[in-house]
C-alpha distance (Angstrom), angle and dihedral (degrees) to the residues before:
residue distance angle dihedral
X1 . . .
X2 3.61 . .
X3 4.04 141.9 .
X4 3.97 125.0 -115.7
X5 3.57 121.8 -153.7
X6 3.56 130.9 166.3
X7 3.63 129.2 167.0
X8 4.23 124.0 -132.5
X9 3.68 98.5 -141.4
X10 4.13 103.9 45.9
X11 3.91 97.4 20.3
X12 3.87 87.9 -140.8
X13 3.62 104.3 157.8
X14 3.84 124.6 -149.0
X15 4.24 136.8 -172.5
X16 3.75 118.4 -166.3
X17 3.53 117.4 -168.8
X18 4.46 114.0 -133.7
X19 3.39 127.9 -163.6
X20 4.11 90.3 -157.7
X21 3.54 127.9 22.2
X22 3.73 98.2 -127.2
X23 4.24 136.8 118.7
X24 3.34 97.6 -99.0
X25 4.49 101.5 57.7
X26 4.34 79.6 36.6
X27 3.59 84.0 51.5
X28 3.63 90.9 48.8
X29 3.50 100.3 50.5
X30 3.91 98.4 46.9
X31 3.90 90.5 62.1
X32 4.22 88.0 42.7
X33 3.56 83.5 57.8
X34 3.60 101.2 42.0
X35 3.79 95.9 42.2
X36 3.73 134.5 -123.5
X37 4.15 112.9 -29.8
X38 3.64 96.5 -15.7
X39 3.82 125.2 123.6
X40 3.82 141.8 -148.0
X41 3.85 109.5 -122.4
X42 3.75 87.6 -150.1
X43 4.10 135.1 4.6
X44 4.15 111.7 -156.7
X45 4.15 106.1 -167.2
X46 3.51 142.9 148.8
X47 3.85 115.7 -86.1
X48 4.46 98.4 -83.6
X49 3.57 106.3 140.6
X50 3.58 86.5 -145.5
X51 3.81 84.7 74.0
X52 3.78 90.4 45.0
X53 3.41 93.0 55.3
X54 3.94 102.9 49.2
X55 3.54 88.0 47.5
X56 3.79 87.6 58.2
X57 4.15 85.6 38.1
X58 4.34 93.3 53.7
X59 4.59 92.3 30.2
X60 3.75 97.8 -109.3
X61 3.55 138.5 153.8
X62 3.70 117.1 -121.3
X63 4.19 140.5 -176.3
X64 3.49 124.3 -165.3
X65 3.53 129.2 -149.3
X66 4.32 129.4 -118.8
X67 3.82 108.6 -63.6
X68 4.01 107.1 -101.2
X69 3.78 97.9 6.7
X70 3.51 116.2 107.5
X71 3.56 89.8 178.9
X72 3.62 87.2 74.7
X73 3.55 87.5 63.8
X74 3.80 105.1 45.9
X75 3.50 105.0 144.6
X76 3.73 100.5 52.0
X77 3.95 87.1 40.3
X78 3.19 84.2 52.9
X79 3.10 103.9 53.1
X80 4.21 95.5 44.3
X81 4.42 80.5 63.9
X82 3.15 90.9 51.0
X83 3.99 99.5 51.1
X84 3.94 92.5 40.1
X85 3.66 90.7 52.9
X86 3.57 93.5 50.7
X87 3.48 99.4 39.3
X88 3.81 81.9 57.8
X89 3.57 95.1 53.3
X90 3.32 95.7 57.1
X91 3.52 100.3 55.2
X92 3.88 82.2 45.5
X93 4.00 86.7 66.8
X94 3.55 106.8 24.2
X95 4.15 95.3 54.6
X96 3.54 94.2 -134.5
X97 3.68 117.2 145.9
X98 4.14 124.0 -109.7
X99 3.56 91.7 -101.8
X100 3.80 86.4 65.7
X101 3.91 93.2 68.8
X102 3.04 99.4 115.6
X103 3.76 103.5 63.7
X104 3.71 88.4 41.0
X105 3.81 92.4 63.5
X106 3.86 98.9 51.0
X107 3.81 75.6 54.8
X108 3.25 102.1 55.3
X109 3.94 97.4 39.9
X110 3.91 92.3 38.7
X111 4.43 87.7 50.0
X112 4.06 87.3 42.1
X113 3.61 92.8 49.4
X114 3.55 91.8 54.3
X115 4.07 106.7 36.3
X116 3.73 102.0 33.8
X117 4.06 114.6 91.5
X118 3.33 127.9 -152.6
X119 3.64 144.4 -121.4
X120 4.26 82.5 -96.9
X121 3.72 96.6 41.0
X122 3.65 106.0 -101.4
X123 3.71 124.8 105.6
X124 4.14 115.0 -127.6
X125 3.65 88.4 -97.4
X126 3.83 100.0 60.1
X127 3.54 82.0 40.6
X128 3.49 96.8 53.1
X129 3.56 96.7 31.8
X130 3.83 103.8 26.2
X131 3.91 87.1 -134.7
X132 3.85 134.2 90.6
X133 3.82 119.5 -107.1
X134 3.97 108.4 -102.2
X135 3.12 101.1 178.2
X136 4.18 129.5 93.6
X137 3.97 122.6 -86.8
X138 3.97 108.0 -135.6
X139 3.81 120.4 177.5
X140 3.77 105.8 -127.5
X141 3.61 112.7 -105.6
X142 4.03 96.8 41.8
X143 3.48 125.5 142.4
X144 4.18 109.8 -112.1
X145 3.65 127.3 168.6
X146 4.24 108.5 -144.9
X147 3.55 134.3 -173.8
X148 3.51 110.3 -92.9
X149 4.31 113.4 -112.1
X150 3.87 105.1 159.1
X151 3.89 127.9 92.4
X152 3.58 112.8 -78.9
X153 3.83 96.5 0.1
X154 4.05 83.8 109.8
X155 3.93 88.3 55.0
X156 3.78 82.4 65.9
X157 3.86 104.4 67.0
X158 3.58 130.4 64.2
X159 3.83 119.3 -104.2
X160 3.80 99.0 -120.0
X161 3.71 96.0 36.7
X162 3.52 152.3 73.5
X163 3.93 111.6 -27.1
X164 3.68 97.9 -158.2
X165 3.94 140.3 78.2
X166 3.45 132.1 -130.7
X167 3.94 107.9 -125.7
X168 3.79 135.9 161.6
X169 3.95 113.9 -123.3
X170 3.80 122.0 -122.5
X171 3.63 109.2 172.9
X172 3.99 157.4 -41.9
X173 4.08 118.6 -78.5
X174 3.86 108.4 -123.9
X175 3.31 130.9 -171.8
X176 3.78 131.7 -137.0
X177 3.78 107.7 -65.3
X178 3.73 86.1 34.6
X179 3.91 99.9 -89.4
X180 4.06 120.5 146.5
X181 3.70 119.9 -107.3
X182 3.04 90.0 -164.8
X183 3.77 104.0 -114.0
X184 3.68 123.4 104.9
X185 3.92 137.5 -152.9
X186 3.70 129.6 -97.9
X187 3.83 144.7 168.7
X188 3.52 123.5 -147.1
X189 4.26 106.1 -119.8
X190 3.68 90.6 -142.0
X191 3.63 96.9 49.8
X192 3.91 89.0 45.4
X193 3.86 89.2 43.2
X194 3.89 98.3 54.8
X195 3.79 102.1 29.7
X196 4.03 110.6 116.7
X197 4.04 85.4 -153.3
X198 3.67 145.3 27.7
X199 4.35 93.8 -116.9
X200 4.18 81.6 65.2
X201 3.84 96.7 60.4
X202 4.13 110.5 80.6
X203 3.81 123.2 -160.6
X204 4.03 109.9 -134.0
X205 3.77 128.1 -151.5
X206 3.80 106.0 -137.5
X207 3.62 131.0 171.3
X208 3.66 119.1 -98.0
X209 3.28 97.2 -133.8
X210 4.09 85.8 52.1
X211 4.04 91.4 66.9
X212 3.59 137.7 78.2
X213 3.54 123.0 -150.1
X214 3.90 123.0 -150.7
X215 3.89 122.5 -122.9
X216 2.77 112.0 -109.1
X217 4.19 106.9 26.3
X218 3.82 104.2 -106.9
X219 3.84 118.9 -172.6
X220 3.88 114.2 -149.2
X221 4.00 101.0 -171.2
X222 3.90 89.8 50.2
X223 4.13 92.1 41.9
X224 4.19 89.4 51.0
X225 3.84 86.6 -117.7
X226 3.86 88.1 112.9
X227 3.59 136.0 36.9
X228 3.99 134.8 -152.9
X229 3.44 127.8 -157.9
X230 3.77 116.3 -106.1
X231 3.79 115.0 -97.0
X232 3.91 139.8 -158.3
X233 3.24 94.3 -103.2
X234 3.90 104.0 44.7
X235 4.25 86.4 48.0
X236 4.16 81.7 59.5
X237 3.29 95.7 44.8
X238 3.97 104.8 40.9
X239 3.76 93.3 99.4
X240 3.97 88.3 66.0
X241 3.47 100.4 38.9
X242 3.81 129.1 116.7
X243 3.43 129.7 -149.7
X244 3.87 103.4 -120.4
X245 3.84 111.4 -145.3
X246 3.45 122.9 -152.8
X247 3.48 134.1 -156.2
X248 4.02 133.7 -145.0
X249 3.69 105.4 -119.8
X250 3.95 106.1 -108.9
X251 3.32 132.3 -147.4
X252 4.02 111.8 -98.2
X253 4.02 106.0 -118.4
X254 3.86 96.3 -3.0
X255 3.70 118.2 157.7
X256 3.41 112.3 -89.5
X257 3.87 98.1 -4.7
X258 3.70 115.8 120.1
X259 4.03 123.1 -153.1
X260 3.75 121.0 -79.3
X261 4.57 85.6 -125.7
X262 4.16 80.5 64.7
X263 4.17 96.8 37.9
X264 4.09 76.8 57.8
X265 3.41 94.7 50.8
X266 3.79 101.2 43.8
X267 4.02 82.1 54.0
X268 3.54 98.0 54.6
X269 3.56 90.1 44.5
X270 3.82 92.9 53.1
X271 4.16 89.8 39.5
X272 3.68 97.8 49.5
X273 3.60 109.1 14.7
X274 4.13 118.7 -108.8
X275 3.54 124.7 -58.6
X276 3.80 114.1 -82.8
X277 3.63 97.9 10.7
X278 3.50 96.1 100.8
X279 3.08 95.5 -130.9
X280 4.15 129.9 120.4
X281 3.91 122.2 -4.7
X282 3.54 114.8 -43.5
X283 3.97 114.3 -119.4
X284 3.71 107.6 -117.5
X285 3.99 125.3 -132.2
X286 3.75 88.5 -113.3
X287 4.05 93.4 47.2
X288 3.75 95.1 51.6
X289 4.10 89.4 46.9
X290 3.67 90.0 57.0
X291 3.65 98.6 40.9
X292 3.93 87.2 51.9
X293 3.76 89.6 40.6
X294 4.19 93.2 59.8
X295 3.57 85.0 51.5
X296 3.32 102.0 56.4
X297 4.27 92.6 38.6
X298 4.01 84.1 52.6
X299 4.02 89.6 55.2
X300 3.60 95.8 44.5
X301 3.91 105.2 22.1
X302 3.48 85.7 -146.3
X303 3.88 122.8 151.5
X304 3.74 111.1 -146.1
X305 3.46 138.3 38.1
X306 3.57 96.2 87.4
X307 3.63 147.1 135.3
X308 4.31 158.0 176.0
X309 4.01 87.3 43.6
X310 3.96 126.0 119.8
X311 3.45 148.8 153.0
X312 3.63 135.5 175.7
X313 3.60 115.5 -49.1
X314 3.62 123.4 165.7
X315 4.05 120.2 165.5
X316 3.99 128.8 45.7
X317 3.67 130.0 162.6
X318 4.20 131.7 144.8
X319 3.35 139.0 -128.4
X320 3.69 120.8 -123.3
């Protein structure tokens, strides 16, 4: 389960991940998103006593909205949708597994926060922050190679060769508040490659300016160059999953080439037979939207824009 907050005046929009849906981890995660000894002059939420009861925990003032109406709560609704359906997305593009939901919506939020303008101009994080974003935008998922800073990650490469790692990148390091540090995430591909389970793969915090990105993005778990260990999570879930195709970008009016929309139609038609023949599965509404979906997110490695994904979401409030 996992925590929505997003506050009226900046729009910055934040997920936290909880292990138990209790006052004391909600608690937790309103003053990580609010930053060290600073205070919300007023929380609006549905009626979770979880929320009642960190607002009573951290002192502040709190409304609740009409009993069974999540109209009356649009904003924060809202604003749940929009970070399950993102959060989706990118595990859509990066190849990662369900279980790896987590990371994928402090992605999504962190990316969002710092790409989305609006009505006045300004994206939450100059709003927030009253300073541009400097730092680099990286689709989670992408292949990177770092500079290697761990014990016995030196041991690894050969003296007279290349100094760097190949890695696949998670995520940006934030601070309390929700600020950059300006370090970013990473797995190792080799460690993710080999390891039998998900507890042996290790997230790294590496300097951004310790990375290099490829051009353009490539994504090795959803390309089959890379594999991942199977998780918890992804066992649980591997009734409902899809197989996300993805497409080779092609070159726009080359000889010979035909568009990626047909390449997805000539699959279907091969996987599931053509429409009203009877024969094979018949692709659903939903299927073809996502397969068309990752190809359009792998041409423009954008992160939003998205819909008919979800996964469990439970608790949402805002910050006034």
């Amino acid at each position: 389960m996992s925590f929505i907050v997003q506050d009226r005046y900046t729009h910055w929009l934040q997920g936290y991940p909880a292990k138990t849906k209790n006052a004391e981890d909600t608690a937790e995660a309103f003053q990580r998103f609010l930053g060290p000894q600073l205070k919300a002059e007023h929380i609006y939420s549905d009626n979770s006593e979880e929320i009642r009861k960190a607002c009573k925990i951290l002192q502040m003032s709190k409304d609740c909205s009409r009993p069974y109406r999540p109209q009356t709560n649009g904003v924060a609704e809202r604003a749940v949708r929009r970070t399950k359906e993102g959060a989706s997305c990118t595990l859509l593009q990066s190849g990662f597994s369900p279980g790896w939901w987590a990371e994928a919506m402090a992605h999504f939020c962190f990316v969002w926060n710092v790409i989305e303008k609006m009505a006045d101009g300004f994206t939450p994080y100059e709003s927030r922050f009253m300073r541009k974003f400097t730092g680099p935008l990286i689709p989670m998922g992408a292949e990177i190679l770092y500079l290697p800073s761990n014990p016995g990650d030196p041991a690894r490469l050969d003296k007279y060769g290349d100094k760097t790692l190949s890695g696949l990148f998670i995520g940006y390091k934030q601070r309390a508040g929700g600020s950059w540090s300006g370090d970013v995430l990473v797995i190792d591909w080799e460690e993710i490659d080999t390891a039998d389970s998900a507890r042996e793969v290790h997230v790294k915090t590496v300097a951004a300016k310790e990375i290099i990105t490829t051009t353009p993005f490539r994504f090795p778990l959803s390309e089959g160059i890379c594999q991942q260990p199977s998780t918890r999570s992804s066992q649980r879930h591997r009734t409902k999953s899809r197989n996300a195709r993805v497409w080779d970008d092609l070159q726009e009016g080359a000889e010979g080439s035909e568009s990626p929309e047909k390449h997805c139609r000539d699959e279907d038609t091969h996987r599931y037979g053509p429409e009203g023949s009877g024969s094979g599965k018949r692709l659903t509404k939903s299927s073809r939207t996502s397969g068309l979906l990752a190809l359009k997110l792998r041409r423009s490695h954008t992160l939003h824009h998205v819909r008919h994904f979800s996964f469990q979401m439970r608790t949402s409030c805002q910050s006034l």
